[in-house]
C-alpha positions as CSV (number, residue, x, y, z in Angstrom):
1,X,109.3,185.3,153.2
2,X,111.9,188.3,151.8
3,X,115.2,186.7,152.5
4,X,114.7,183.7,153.9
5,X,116.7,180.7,154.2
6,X,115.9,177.3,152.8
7,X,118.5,175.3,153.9
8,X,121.4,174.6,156.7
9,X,124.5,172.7,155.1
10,X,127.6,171.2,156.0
11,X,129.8,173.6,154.9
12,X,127.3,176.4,156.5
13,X,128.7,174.8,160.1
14,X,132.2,173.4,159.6
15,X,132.6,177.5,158.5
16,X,131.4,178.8,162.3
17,X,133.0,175.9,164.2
18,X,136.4,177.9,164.4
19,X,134.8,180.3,166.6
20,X,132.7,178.2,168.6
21,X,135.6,175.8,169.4
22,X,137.3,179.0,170.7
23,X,134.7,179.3,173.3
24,X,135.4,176.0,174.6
25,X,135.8,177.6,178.4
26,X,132.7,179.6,178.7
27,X,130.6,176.9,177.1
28,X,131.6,174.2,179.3
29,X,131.4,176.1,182.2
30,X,127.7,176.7,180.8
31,X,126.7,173.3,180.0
32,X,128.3,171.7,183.7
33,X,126.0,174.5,185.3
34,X,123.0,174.3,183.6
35,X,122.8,170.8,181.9
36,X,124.2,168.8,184.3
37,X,121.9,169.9,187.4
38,X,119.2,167.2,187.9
39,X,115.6,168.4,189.2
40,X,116.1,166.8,192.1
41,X,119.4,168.7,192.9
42,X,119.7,170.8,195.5
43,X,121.0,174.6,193.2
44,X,119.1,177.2,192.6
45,X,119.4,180.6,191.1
46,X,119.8,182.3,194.5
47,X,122.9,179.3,194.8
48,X,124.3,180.2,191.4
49,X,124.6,183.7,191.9
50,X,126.0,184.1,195.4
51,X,128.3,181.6,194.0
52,X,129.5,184.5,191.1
53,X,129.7,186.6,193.9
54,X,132.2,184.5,195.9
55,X,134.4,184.4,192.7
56,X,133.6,187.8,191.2
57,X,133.1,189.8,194.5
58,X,134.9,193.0,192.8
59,X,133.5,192.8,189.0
60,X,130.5,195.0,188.1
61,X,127.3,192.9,188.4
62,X,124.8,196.0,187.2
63,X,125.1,199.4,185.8
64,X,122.3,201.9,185.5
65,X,122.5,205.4,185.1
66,X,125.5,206.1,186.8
67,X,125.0,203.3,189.8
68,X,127.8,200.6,189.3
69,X,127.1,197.5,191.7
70,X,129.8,194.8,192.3
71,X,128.6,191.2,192.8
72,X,129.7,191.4,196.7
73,X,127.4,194.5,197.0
74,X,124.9,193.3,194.9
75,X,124.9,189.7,197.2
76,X,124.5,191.8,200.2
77,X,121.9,193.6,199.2
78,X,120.2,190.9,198.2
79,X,120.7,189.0,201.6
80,X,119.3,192.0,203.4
81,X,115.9,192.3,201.1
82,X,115.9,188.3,201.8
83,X,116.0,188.9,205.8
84,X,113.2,191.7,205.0
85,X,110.7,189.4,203.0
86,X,111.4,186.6,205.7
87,X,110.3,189.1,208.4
88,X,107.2,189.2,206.6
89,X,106.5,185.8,206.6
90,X,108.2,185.2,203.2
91,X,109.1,181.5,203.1
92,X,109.4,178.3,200.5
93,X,106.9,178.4,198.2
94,X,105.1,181.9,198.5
95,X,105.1,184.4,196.4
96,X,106.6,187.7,196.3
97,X,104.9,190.2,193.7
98,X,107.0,192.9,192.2
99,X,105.6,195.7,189.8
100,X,109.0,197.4,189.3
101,X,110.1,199.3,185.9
102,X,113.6,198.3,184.9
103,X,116.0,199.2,188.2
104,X,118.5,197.1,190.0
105,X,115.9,196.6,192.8
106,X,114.0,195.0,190.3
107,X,116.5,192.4,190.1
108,X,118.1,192.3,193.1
109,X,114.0,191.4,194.8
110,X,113.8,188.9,192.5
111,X,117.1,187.2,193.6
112,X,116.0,187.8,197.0
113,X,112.5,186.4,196.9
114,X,114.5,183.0,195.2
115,X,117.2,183.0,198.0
116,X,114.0,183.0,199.8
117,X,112.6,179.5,198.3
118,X,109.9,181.6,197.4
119,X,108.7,182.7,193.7
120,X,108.5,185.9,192.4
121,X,105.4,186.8,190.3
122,X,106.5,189.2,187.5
123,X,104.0,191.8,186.9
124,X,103.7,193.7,183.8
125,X,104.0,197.8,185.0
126,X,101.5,197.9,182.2
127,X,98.5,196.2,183.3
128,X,95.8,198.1,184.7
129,X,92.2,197.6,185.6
130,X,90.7,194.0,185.6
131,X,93.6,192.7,183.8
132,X,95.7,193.9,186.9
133,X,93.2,192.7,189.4
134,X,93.7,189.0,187.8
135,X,97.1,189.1,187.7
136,X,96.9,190.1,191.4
137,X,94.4,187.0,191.9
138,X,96.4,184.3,189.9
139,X,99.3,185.2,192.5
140,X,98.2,185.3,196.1
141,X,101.4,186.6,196.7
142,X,102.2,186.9,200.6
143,X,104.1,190.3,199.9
144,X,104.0,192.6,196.6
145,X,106.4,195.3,196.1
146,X,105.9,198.2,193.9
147,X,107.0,201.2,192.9
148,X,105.4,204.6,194.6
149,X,103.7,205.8,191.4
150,X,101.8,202.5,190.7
151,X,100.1,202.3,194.2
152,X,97.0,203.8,193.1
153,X,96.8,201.9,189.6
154,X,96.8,198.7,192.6
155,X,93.9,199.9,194.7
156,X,92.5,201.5,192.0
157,X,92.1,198.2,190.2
158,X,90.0,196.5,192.6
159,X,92.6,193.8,193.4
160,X,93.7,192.7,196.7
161,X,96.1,194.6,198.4
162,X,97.3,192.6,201.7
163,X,101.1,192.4,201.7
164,X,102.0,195.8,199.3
165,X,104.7,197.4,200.2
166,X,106.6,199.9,198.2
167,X,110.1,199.4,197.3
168,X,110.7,202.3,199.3
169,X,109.9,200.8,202.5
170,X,111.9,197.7,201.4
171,X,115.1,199.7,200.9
172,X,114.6,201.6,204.4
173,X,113.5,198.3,206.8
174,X,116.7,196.5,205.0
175,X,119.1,199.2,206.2
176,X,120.2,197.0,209.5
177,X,119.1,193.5,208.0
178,X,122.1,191.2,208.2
179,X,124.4,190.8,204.4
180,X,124.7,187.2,205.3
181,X,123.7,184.5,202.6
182,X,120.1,183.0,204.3
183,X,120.2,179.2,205.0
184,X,116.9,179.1,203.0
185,X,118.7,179.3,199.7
186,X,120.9,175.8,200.3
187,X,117.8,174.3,200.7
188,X,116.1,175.1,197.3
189,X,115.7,171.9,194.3
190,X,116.3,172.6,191.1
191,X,112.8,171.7,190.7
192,X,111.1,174.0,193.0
193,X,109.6,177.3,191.5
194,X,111.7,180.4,190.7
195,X,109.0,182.6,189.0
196,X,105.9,183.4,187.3
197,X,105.8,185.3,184.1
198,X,102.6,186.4,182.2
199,X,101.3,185.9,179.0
200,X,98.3,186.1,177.2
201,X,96.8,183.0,175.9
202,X,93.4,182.5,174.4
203,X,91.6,183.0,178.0
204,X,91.3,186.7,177.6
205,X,93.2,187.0,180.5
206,X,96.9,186.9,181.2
207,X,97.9,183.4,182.4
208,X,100.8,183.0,185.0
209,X,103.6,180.7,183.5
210,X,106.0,178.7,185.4
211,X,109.6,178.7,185.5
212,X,111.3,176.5,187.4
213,X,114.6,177.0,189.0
214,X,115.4,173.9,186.8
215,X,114.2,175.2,183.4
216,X,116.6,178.6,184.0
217,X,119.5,176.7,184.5
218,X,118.8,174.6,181.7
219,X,118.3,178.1,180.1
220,X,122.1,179.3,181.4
221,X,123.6,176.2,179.4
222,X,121.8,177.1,176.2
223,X,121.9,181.0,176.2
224,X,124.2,181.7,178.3
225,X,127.0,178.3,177.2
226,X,126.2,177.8,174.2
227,X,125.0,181.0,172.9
228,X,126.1,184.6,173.4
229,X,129.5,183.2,175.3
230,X,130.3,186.1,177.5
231,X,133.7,186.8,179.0
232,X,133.8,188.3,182.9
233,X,135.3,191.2,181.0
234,X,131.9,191.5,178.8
235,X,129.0,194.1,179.6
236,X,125.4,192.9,178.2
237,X,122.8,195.3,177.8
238,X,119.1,195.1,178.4
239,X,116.3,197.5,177.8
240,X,113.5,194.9,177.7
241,X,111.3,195.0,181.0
242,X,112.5,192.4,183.4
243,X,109.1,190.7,183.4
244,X,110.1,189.5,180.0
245,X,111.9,186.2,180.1
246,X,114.4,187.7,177.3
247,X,115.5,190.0,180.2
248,X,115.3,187.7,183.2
249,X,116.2,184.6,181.9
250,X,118.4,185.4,178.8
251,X,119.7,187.9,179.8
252,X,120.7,187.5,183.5
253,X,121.2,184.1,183.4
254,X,123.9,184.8,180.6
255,X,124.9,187.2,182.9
256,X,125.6,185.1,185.9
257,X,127.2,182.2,183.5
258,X,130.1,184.7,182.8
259,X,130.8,186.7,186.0
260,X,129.8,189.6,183.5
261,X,128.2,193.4,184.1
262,X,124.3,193.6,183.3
263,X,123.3,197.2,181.8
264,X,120.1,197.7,182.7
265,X,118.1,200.4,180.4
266,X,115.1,202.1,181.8
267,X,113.2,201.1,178.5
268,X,113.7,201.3,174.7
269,X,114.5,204.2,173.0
270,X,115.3,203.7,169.2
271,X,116.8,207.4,169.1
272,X,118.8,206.8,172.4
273,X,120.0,203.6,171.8
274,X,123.0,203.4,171.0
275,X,124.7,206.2,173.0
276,X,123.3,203.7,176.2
277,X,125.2,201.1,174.4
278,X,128.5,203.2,174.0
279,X,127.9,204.7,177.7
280,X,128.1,201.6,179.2
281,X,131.0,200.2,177.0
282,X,128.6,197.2,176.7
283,X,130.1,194.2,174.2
284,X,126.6,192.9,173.6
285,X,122.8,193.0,174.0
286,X,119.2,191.3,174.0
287,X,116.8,192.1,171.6
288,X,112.9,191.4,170.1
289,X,112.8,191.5,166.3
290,X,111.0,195.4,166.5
291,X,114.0,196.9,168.3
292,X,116.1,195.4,165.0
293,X,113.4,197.1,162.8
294,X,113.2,200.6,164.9
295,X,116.7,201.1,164.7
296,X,117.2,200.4,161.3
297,X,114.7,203.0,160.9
298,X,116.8,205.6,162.4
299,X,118.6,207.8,160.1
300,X,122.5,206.6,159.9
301,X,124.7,208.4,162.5
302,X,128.2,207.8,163.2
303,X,127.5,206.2,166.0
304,X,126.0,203.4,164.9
305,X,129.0,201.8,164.6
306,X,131.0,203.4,167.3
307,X,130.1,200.6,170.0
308,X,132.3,197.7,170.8
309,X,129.5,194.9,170.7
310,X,130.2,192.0,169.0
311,X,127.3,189.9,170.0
312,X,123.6,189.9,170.1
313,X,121.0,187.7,171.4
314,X,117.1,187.3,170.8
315,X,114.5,186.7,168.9
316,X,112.5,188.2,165.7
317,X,114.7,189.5,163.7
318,X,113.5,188.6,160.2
319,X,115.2,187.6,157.2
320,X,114.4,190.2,155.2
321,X,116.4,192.8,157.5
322,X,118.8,190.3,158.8
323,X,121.7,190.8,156.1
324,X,120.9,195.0,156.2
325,X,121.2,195.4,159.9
326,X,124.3,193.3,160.7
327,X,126.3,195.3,157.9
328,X,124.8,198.9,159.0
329,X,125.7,198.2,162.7
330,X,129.0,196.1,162.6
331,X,127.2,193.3,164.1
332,X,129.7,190.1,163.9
333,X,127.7,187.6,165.6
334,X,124.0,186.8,166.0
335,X,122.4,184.6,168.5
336,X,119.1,184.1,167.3
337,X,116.7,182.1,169.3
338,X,113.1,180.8,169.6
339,X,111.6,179.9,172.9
340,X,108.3,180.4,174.8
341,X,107.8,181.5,178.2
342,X,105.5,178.6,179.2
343,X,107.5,176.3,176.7
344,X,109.9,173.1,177.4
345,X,112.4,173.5,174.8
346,X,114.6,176.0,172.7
347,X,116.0,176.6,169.5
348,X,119.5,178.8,169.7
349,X,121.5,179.6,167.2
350,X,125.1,178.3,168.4
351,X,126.8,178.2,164.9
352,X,126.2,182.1,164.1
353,X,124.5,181.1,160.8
354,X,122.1,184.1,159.7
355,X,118.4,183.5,159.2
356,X,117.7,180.4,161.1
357,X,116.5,180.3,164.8
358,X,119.1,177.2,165.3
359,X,119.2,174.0,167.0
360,X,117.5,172.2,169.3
361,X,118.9,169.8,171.2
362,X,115.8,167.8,172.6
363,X,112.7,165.5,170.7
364,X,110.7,168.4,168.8
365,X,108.2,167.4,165.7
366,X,106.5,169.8,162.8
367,X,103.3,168.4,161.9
368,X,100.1,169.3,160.3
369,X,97.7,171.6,161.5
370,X,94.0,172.5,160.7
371,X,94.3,176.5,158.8
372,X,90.6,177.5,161.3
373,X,91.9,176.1,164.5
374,X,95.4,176.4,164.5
375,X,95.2,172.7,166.2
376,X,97.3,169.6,164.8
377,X,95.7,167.2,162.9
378,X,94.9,164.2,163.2
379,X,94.6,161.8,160.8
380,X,92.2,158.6,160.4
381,X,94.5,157.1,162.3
382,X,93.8,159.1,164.9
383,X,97.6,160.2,164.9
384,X,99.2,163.6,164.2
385,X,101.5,163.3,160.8
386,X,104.4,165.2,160.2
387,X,104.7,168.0,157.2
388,X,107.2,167.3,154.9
389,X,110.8,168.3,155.1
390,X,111.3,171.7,154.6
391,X,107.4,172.8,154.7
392,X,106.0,174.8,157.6
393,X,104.7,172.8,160.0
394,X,103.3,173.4,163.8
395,X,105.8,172.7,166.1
396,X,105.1,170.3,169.0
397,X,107.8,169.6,172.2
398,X,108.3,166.5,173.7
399,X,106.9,166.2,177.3
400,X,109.3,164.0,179.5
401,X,111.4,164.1,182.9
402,X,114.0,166.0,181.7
403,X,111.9,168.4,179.3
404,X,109.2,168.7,181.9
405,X,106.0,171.1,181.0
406,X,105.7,173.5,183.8
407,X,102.8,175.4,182.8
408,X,100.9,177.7,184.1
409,X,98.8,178.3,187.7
410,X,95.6,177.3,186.3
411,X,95.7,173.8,185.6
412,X,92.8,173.7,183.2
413,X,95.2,176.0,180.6
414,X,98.0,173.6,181.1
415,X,96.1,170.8,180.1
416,X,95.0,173.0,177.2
417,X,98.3,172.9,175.6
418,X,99.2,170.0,175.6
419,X,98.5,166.7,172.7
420,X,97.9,163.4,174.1
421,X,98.5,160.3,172.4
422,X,99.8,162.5,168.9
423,X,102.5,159.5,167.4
424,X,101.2,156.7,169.8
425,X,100.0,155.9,173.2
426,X,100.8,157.6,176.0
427,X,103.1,160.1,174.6
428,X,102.8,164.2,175.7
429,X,103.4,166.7,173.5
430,X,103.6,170.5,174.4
431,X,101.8,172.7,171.6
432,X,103.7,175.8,171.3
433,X,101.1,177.1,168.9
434,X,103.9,177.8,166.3
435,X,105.1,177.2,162.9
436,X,108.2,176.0,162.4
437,X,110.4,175.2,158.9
438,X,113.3,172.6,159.5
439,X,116.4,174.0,157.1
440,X,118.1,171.0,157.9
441,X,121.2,169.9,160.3
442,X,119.0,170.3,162.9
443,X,118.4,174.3,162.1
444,X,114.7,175.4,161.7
445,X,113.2,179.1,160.9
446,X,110.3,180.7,162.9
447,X,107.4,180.8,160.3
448,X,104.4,182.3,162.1
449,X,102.1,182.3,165.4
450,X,99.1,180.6,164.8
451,X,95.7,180.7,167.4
452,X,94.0,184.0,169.2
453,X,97.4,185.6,170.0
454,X,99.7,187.9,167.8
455,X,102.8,189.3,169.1
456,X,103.4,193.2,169.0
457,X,106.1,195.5,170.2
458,X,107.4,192.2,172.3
459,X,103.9,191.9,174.2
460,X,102.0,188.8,173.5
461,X,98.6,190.2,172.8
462,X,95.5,187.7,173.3
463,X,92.8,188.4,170.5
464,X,90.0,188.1,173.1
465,X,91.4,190.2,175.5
466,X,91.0,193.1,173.1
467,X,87.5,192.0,171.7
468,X,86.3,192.1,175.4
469,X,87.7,195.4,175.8
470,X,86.4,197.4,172.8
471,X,82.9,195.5,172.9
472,X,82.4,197.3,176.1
473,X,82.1,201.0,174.1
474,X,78.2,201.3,173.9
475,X,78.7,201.6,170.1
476,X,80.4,198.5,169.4
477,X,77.6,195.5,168.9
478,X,80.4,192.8,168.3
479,X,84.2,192.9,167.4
480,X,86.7,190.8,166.1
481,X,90.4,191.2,166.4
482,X,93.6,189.7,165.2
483,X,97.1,190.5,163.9
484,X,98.3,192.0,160.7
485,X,101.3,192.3,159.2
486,X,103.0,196.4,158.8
487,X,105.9,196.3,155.8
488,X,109.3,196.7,157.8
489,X,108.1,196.1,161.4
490,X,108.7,193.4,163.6
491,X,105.8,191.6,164.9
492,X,101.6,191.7,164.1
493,X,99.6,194.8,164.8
494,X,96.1,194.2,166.1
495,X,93.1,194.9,163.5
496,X,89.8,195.2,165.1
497,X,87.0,193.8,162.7
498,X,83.7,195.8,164.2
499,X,79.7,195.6,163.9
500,X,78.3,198.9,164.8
501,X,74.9,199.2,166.3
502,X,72.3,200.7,164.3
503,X,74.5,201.9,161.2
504,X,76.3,204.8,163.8
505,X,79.0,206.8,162.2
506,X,82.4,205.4,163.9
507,X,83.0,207.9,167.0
508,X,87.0,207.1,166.6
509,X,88.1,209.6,169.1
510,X,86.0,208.0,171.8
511,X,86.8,204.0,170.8
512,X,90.1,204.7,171.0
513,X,89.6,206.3,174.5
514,X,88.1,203.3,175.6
515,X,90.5,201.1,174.4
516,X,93.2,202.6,176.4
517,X,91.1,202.9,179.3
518,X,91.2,199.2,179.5
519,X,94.2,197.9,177.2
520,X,97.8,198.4,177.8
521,X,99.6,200.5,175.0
522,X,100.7,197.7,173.3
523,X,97.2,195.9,172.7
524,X,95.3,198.9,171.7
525,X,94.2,197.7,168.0
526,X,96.0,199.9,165.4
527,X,93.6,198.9,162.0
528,X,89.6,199.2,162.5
529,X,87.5,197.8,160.0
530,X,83.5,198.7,159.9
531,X,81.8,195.9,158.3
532,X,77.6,195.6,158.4
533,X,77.8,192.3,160.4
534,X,79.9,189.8,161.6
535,X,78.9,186.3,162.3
536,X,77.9,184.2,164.9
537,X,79.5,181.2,167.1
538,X,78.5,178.9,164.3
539,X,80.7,180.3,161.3
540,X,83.0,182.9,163.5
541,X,86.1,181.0,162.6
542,X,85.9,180.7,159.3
543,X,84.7,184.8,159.0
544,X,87.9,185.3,161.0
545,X,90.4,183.7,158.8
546,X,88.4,185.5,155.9
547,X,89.5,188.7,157.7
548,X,92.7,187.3,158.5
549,X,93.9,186.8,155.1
550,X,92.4,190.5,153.6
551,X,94.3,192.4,156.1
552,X,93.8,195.9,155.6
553,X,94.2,195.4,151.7
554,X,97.2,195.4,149.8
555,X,99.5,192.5,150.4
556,X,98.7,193.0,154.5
557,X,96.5,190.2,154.9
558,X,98.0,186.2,155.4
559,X,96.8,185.2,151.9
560,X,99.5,184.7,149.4
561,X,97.5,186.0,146.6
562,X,96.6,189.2,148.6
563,X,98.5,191.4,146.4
564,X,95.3,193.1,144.5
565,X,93.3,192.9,147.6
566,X,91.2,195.8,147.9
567,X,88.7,196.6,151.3
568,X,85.1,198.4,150.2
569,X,84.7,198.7,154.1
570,X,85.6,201.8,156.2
571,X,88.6,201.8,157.3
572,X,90.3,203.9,160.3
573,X,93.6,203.6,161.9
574,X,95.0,204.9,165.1
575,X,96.7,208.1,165.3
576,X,97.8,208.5,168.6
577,X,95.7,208.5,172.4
578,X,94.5,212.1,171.6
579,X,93.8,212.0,168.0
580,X,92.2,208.6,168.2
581,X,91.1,206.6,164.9
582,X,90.4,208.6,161.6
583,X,90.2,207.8,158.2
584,X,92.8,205.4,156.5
585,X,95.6,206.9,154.0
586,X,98.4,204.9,152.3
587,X,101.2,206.5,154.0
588,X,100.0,205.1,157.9
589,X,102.0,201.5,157.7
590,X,105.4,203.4,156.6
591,X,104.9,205.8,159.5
592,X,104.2,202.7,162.0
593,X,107.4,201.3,160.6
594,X,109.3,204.2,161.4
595,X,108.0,204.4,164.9
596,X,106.2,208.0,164.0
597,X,102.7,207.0,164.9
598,X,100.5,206.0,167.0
599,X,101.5,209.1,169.1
């Protein structure tokens, strides 16, 4: 990989420990919060912030447009919503729904529904159709509150709509609710369930993962402590949707560590983004590895460096761009991380050393994996074997007490993920179903996803969900989809590899209709590839990584000797929802890149 680093030394850390030492304040108030609760304790996220609101009542909790919120008002509101969701029969261990774009209701229900002892189930705005009627169905959420506008995508979708309310009727029953804190929230264990968030797995369909009051305050102590180190006095801003756990864990628990303002942005906008950033005089941000790549693809301005940020936090941003976009933007410190919604552990970078995801503080291993399956191996030992130093390797999470595997609701995919018996009997490994380098002193880079999922424009997108999608269009007779790399954007795009039924032409202007009929945005495949067949069960695998590693020629594909590789097949790629798919030409991956197409 362009840029990458090998190795972590000695002198790489002793030259950042200045400035973490400086930190000392905000990192032990971090690590007392969040590593030193116990899952039996009785603290919660609902406890934590309404404690920041005692001791911050006056500071600016969220900004948005013009709306500034203290912590006292923002507490207040939050009890009333509370009293509102316990009037409707809201109590531990149900589960509130909220479909909200990025608002300060959004994250003022979610406190609520926790204060609540209740869990609030994320959705994804996106979703629509079946996808949305199973996201609906994995929650049998007691309440669901939504915005106005995405009522009819609900019914529309089939799924069942006892409990919706809109967040309009919230806001207007609250008006006489009582601002006290509820007695329900004392009463809440760190162990108990603060939310689901979705995210496509090798099902097809979204799966809901858990996160447990528990895991986010462990999250506080690492992000929020040990990472971005935010002052009261700091303002972090967030355009990622707040059913991303870079938004609602990262990024509010960092938040709440500090006493600090969150700037909430109604989404990304590469064009926009940094007069948001100056607007709200914000000192940091999150980020996903694209929003790096868009905005270096914006033509230089004065103000990219007109902000006062000094810190940024997330995940994706690669090597290659790494050294480029700190120097264009004045960026002084980077908090890279890797983590995984449904995961157990983390890797943060604490030192501010560039190109390495960081440390992890708990047992994590790299091992072998089989190249088909994307499963470890195991050897005749029956055992899984670690890679050697330095060499990519799948990276496995110890399963214990204190690193618990949450999971997801369906109990089947839990058990899915994780290895059993891997170094010797009886231990639990989770398998994140990524590869991992170690760089040494305990830093490690983020080599690649392996299995039926690729990651685009943040979104975790599941191969199967797609194939299932576009093998509905009466001229598709099979399909097979997976992610490719574009030159200078973050992420995978999906490819579609498709058989079509009795040698028809490609109709792309009605594929891609039916893709976005039943695909979010995101998932909609950006590459098709007509080939004369595909194969069966039997040999699909293999035919798949085949496909993998061409790509759509070039160097695209995951061999390392693609360079010269060169596709006979039709190609098309997407233009935009109204063009749909037409002809390939070399200049598409640039304009991708640059955020010009698909329109």
């Amino acid at each position: 990989m362009s840029g990458a680093r090998r190795s972590v030394g000695v002198l790489d850390v002793a030259k950042q420990l200045p400035g973490f030492l400086k930190d000392t304040p905000t990192i032990l108030r971090g690590v007392i919060t969040g590593f030193g609760a116990r899952p039996s304790a009785k603290t919660s996220i609902g406890k934590i912030f309404q404690d920041r609101a005692a001791s911050y009542g006056d500071h600016v909790f969220i900004k948005f447009g013009d709306e500034r919120l203290t912590y006292r008002e923002a507490n207040e509101t939050v009890n009333r919503y509370a009293a509102v969701l316990a009037a409707k029969g809201v109590g531990h261990g149900d589960v509130v729904g909220i479909m909200l774009r990025n608002s300060p209701q959004s994250v003022l229900l979610m406190l609520a529904a926790v204060k609540c002892g209740a869990v609030a189930g994320m959705i994804n705005f996106h979703q629509r159709g079946e996808v949305l009627k199973h996201s609906f169905g994995l929650l049998e959420a007691k309440v669901v509150v939504a915005e106005v506008d995405l009522i009819d995508e609900i019914t529309e979708s089939g799924a069942d709509t006892s409990g919706l309310l809109t967040v309009d009727e919230v806001i207007t029953m609250s008006a006489t609710a009582p601002t006290t804190n509820p007695a329900t929230t004392e009463a809440v264990l760190a162990k108990d369930k603060a939310f689901y968030i979705f995210t496509s797995g090798t099902t097809g369909m979204p799966k809901a993962s858990v996160m447990t009051h528990y895991r986010w305050l462990r999250a506080l102590a690492g992000f929020g402590g040990l990472g971005l180190r935010l002052n009261s006095s700091d303002t972090l801003y967030c355009c990622l949707p707040l059913y991303h756990n870079n938004a609602l864990t990262v990024a509010l628990s960092s938040v709440l560590n500090s006493g600090a303002a969150l700037a909430l942005g109604k989404s990304f906008s590469a064009s926009k983004f940094w007069d948001d950033v100056i607007r709200y005089d914000a000192t940091a941000f999150v980020y996903i590895g694209e929003i790096c790549g868009y905005l270096l693809n914006q033509p230089e301005k004065p103000t990219d460096r007109q902000h006062k940020v000094r810190v940024i936090c997330g995940n994706g941003l690669r090597p290659a761009i790494w050294d480029e976009f700190t120097e264009r933007f004045g960026i002084k410190r980077v908090c890279e991380f890797y983590a995984a919604s449904e995961g157990n552990t983390a890797f943060v970078n604490v030192f501010n050393i560039d190109k390495t995801t960081g440390i992890c503080p708990s047992p994590i291993a790299f091992v072998e994996y089989d190249h088909d399956t994307g499963e470890p191996k195991r050897g005749p030992d029956g055992r899984v074997h670690k890679v050697e130093n330095g060499e990519p390797g799948l990276l496995l999470s110890k399963v214990s007490n204190f690193q618990p595997f949450d999971g997801y609701t369906d109990k089947e995919a839990t058990e899915k993920k994780l290895v059993r018996d891997a170094f010797k009997e009886g231990d639990v490994w989770f398998n994140t179903g990524d590869l991992m380098r170690a760089q040494g002193f305990g830093h490690a880079a983020f080599t690649d996803r392996l299995g039926d999922t690729f990651r685009w424009k943040g979104e975790n997108v599941a191969t199967t969900e797609v194939e299932a999608a576009i093998s509905t269009h009466p001229q598709i007779e099979e399909a097979t989809v997976f992610g490719v790399e574009v030159p200078g954007a973050g992420g995978r795009a999906g490819m579609a590899a498709i058989q079509l039924k009795n040698g028809d032409e490609l109709d792309g202007k009605a594929l891609a209709e039916a893709a976005y009929d039943k695909l979010p945005g995101y998932a909609v495949p950006l590459f098709v590839r007509v080939v004369t067949e595909l194969a069966h069960t039997s040999t699909f695998k293999s035919q798949k990584v085949d496909l993998r590693k061409e790509g759509y020629g070039k160097a695209s594909g995951d061999d390392d000797d693609s360079e010269d590789v060169t596709i006979d097949d039709p190609l098309y790629v997407l233009s935009g929802k109204d063009e749909g798919y037409v002809p390939f030409y070399d200049e598409y991956p640039d304009e991708v890149a640059s955020g010009k197409k698909p329109k």
